[in-house]
C-alpha positions in Angstrom: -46.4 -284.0 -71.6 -48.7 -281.5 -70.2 -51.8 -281.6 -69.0 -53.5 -279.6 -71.7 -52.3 -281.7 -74.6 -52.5 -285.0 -72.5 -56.4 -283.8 -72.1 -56.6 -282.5 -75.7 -55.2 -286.0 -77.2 -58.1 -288.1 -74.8 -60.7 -286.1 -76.3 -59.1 -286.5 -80.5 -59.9 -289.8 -79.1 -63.0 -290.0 -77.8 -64.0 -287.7 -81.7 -62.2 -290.5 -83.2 -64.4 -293.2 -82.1 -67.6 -291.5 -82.6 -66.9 -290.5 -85.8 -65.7 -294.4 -86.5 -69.4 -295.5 -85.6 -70.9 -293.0 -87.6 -69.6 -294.4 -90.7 -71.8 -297.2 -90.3 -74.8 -295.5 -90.5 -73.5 -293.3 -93.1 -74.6 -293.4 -96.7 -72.0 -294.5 -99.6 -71.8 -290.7 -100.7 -71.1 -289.3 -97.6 -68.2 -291.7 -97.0 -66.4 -290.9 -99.8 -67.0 -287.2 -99.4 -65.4 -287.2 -96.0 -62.3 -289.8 -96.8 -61.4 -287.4 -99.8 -61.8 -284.5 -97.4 -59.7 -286.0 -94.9 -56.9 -286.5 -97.7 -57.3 -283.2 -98.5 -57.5 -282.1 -94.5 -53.9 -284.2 -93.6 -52.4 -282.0 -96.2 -53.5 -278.8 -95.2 -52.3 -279.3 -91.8 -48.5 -279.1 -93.1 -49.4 -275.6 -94.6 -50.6 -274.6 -91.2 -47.3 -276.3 -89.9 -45.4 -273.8 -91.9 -47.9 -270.9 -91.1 -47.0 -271.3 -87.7 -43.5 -270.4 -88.4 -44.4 -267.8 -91.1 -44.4 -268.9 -94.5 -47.3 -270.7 -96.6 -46.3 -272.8 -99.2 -48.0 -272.7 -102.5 -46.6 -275.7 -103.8 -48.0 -278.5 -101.6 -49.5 -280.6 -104.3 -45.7 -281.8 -105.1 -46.0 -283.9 -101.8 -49.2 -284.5 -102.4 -48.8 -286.1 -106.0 -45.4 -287.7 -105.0 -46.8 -290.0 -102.0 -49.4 -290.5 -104.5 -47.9 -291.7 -107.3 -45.4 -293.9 -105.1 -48.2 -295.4 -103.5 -49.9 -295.9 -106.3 -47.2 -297.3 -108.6 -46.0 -299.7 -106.1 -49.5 -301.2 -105.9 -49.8 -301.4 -109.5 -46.7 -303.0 -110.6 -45.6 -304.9 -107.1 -49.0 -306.0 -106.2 -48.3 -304.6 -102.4 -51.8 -303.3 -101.8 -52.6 -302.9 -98.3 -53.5 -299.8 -97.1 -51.2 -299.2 -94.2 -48.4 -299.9 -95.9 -49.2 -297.5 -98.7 -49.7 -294.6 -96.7 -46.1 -295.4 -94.8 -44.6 -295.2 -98.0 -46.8 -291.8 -99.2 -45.9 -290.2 -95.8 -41.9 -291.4 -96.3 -41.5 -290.2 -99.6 -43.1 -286.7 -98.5 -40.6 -286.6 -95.8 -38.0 -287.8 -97.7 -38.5 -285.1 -100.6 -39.1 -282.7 -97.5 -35.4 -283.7 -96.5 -34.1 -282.8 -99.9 -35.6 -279.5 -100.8 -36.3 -278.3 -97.6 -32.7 -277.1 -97.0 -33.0 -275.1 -100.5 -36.5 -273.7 -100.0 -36.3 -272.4 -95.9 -33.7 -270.0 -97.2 -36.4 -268.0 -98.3 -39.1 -266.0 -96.9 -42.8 -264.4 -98.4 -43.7 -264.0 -101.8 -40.0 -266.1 -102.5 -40.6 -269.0 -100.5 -44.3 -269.3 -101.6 -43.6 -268.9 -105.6 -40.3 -271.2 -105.6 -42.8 -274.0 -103.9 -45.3 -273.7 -106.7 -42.2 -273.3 -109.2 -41.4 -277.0 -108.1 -44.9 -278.0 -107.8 -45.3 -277.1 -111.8 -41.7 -279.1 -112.6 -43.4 -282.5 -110.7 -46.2 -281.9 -112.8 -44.5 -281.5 -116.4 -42.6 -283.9 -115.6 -45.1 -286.7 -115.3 -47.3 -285.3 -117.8 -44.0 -286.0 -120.3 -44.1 -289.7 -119.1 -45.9 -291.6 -120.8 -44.4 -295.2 -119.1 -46.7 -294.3 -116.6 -49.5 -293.2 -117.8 -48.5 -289.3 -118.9 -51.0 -287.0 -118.5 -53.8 -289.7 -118.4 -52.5 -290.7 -115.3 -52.8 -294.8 -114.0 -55.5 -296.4 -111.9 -55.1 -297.9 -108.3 -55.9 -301.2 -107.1 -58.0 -301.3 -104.8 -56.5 -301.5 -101.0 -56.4 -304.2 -98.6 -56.8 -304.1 -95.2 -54.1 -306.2 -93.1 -54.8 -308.7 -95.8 -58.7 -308.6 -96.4 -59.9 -307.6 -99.3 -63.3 -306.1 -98.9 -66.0 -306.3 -101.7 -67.3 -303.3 -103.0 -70.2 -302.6 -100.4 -67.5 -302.4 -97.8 -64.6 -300.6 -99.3 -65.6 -297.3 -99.1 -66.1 -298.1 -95.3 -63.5 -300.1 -94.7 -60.7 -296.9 -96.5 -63.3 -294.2 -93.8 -62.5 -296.1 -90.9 -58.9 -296.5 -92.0 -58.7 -292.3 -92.7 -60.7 -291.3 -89.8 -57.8 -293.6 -87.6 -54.8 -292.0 -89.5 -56.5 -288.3 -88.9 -56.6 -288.9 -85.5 -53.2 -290.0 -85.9 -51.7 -287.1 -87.5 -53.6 -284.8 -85.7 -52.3 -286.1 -81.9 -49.0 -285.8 -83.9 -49.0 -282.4 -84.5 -50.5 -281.2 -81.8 -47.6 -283.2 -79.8 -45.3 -281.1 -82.2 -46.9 -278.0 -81.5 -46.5 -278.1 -77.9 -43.0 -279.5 -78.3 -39.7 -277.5 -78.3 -39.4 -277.0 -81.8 -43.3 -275.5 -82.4 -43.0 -273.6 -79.7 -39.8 -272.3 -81.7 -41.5 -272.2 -84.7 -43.8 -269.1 -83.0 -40.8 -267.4 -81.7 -39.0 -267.2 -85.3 -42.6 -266.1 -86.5 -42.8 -263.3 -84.2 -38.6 -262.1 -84.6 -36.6 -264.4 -86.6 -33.2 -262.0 -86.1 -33.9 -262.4 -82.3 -33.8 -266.4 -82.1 -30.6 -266.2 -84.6 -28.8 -263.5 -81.9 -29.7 -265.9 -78.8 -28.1 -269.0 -80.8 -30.6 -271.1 -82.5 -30.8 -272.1 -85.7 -34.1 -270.7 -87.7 -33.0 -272.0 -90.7 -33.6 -275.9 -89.2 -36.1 -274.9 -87.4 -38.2 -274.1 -91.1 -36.2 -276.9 -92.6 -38.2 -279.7 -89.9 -41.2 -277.6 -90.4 -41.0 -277.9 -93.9 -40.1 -281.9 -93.5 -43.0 -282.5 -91.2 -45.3 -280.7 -93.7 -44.1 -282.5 -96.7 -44.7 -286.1 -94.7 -48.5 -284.7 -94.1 -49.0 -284.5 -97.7 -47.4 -287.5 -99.2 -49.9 -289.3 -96.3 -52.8 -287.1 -97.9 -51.8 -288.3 -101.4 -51.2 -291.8 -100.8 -55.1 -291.7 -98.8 -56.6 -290.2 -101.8 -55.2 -292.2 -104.1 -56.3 -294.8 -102.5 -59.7 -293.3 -102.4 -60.1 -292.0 -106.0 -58.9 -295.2 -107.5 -56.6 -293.1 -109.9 -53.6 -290.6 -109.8 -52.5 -288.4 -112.5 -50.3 -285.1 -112.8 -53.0 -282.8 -111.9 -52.1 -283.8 -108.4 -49.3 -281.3 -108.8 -51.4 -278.7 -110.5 -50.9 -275.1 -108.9 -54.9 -275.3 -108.3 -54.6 -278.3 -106.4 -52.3 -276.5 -104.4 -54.2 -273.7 -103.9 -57.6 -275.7 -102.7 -54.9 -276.8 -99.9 -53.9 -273.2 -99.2 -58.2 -272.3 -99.0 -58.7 -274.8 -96.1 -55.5 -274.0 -94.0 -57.3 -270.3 -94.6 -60.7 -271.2 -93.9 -59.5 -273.5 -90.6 -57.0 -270.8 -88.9 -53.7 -271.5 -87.0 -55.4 -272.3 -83.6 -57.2 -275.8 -83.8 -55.6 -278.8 -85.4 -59.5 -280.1 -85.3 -60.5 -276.9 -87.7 -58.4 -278.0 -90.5 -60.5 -281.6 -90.5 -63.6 -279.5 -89.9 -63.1 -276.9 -93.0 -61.7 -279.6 -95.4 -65.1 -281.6 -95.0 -67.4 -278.1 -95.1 -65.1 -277.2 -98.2 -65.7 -280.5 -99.8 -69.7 -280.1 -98.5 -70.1 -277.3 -100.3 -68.1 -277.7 -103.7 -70.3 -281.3 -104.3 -73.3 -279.5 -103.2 -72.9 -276.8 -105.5 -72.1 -278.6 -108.3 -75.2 -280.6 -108.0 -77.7 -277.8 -107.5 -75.6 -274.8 -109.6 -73.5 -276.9 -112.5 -73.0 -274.1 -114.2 -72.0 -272.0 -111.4 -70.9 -273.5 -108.8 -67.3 -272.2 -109.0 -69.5 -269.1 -107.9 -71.2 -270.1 -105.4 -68.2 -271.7 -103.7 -65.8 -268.5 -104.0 -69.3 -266.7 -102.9 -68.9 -269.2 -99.6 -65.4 -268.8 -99.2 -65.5 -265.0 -99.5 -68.0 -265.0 -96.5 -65.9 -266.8 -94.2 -63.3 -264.5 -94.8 -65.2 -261.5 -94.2 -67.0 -263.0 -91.1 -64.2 -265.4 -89.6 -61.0 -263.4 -90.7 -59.3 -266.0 -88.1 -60.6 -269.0 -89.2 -63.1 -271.5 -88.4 -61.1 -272.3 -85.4 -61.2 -269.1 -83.7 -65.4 -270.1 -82.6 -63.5 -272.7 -80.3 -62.1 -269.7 -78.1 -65.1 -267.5 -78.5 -66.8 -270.7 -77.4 -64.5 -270.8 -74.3 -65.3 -266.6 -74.1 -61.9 -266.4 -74.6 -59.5 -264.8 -77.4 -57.8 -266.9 -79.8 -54.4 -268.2 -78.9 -51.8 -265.7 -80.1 -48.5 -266.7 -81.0 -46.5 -264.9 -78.3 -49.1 -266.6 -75.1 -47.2 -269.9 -76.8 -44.0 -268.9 -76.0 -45.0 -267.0 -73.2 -46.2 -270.4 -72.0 -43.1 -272.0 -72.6 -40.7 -269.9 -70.6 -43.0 -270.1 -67.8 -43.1 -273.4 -67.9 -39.5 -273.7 -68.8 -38.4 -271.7 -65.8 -40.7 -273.7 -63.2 -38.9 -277.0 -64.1 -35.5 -276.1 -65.4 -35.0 -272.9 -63.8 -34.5 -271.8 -67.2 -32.9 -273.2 -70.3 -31.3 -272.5 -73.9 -35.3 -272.8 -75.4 -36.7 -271.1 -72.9 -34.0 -268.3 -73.2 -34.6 -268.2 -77.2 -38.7 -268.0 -76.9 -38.2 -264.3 -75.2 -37.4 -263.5 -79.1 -40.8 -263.2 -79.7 -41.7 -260.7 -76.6 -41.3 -257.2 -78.4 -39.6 -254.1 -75.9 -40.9 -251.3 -74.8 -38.5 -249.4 -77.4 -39.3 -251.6 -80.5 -43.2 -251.8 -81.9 -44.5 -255.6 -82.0 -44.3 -257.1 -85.5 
């Protein structure tokens, strides 16, 4: 592991704890905003997984709704209520739905990829809507969680599910991070930058965006299963295109360089839509497309790009990744197969960079 990340994981842990005692001192509101934002924040950081490599999907809310529902449904009818164990099985059926359409959907690229992932999205969601065994489009409430067997009264839930999200953040969070630094994210930015490149030099982009896509789908079936949890009720608008576009928004809003910025624009997101519809119930779709239109504008690379200006430093590109990763490569291995492959992304003199 290097330094960098090793550093970068002590301090997600050192957040983690702070934000932990916070929570106590935070009012019943606020702790339900932020545990609904961190749903909403796990998911987004699979669309930036996938941005990474070039694609945004459009159709996260299928994960999303499927860890859901299977959470959800197995707490209803099998009485299994902790809270652990329901987001284990939200984050497996993710991956395991990842495992099955991934190979279909990383054939495609752009406007494709992005529309067949809502296309499937829209299925999930007439699909449940037609089922009426399980609520239809009314949907079923969740019991509420557990927590290794306690069953906190109604003061303490909402604290009890914070402290539980703001652990499993950190968790997914250190996780990516790890992935990003790893091999295969470090490939991920080479097939962004010239995916006929990393094909020529013998790797395989096509499971390269398959275990992107994977890893993505487990985020949101996490995400899902977490908000269930939260709301106390699932239905089929989980899979609603708009759901997956509010997921889109705060991978936009957070930028590809800061696994922390995805957290941080989830909860400003959230801040600002209950804010608005308190002060501005009649327009407060306005004033929240007004807010989002102004981070655009002014932060065209995302909230996370004010950690490197912070640093007086420009953002992290894709090629100083894999510019990273041959040097690094070539000082331990004297040069391998990855290292070889990352080179993809360096443009030549004779070709213009993508």
């Amino acid at each position: 592991m290097h330094g960098k990340t090793l550093k970068t994981l002590l301090g997600g842990a050192v957040l983690m704890a702070v934000l932990l005692l916070a929570g106590f001192a935070a009012p019943q509101w606020l702790l339900f905003t932020a545990t609904k934002a961190i749903g909403y924040g796990i998911v987004a950081l699979g669309i930036v997984v996938l941005m990474r490599g070039g694609v945004v999907s459009f159709g996260q809310g299928m994960v999303y709704c499927a860890g859901a529902y299977a959470a959800g449904l197995i707490a209803a009818n099998w009485g299994l209520t902790d809270a652990l164990v329901l987001l284990t099985i939200g984050g497996v059926t993710g991956i395991v739905i990842g495992a099955v359409v991934g190979p279909l959907i990383a054939r495609y690229r752009g406007i494709f990829f992005a529309m067949l992932t809502v296309a499937l999205s829209m299925v999930l969601y007439g699909v449940l809507v037609k089922m009426n065994q399980i609520g239809g489009s009314d949907g079923f409430n969740v019991p509420e969680p557990t927590f290794f067997g306690w069953p906190p009264d109604r003061d303490s839930a909402d604290l009890a599910l914070y402290c539980t999200a703001i652990v499993v953040a950190g968790v997914t969070a250190m996780l990516c991070r790890v992935y990003f630094d790893s091999m295969a994210g470090l490939m991920s930015r080479a097939v962004r930058e010239n995916e006929l490149r990393v094909e020529y030099l013998g790797t395989s982009v096509h499971r390269t965006m398959v275990l992107n896509f994977v890893v993505a789908a487990g985020f949101g079936g996490v995400g899902g299963a977490l908000n269930g949890m939260a709301l106390g009720h699932v239905d089929p608008l989980f899979s609603f295109w708009t759901t997956s576009g509010e997921f889109v928004f705060v991978a936009i809003l957070a930028g590809p360089y800061s696994v922390a910025a995805v957290f941080v624009a989830s909860i400003i997101l959230e801040l600002v839509r209950s804010f608005s519809n308190l002060y501005f119930p009649e327009t407060w779709q306005l004033v929240l497309g007004a807010f989002l239109l102004a981070v655009i504008l002014f932060l065209p690379e995302g909230i996370g790009s004010l950690w490197a200006k912070g640093r007086i430093i420009a953002p992290r590109t894709p090629r100083d990744d894999v510019t990273r990763s041959r040097a690094a490569e070539d000082r331990s291995t004297g040069g391998s197969r990855v290292a070889t492959a990352t080179r993809a992304a360096r443009p030549t003199a004779k070709e213009p960079q993508a």
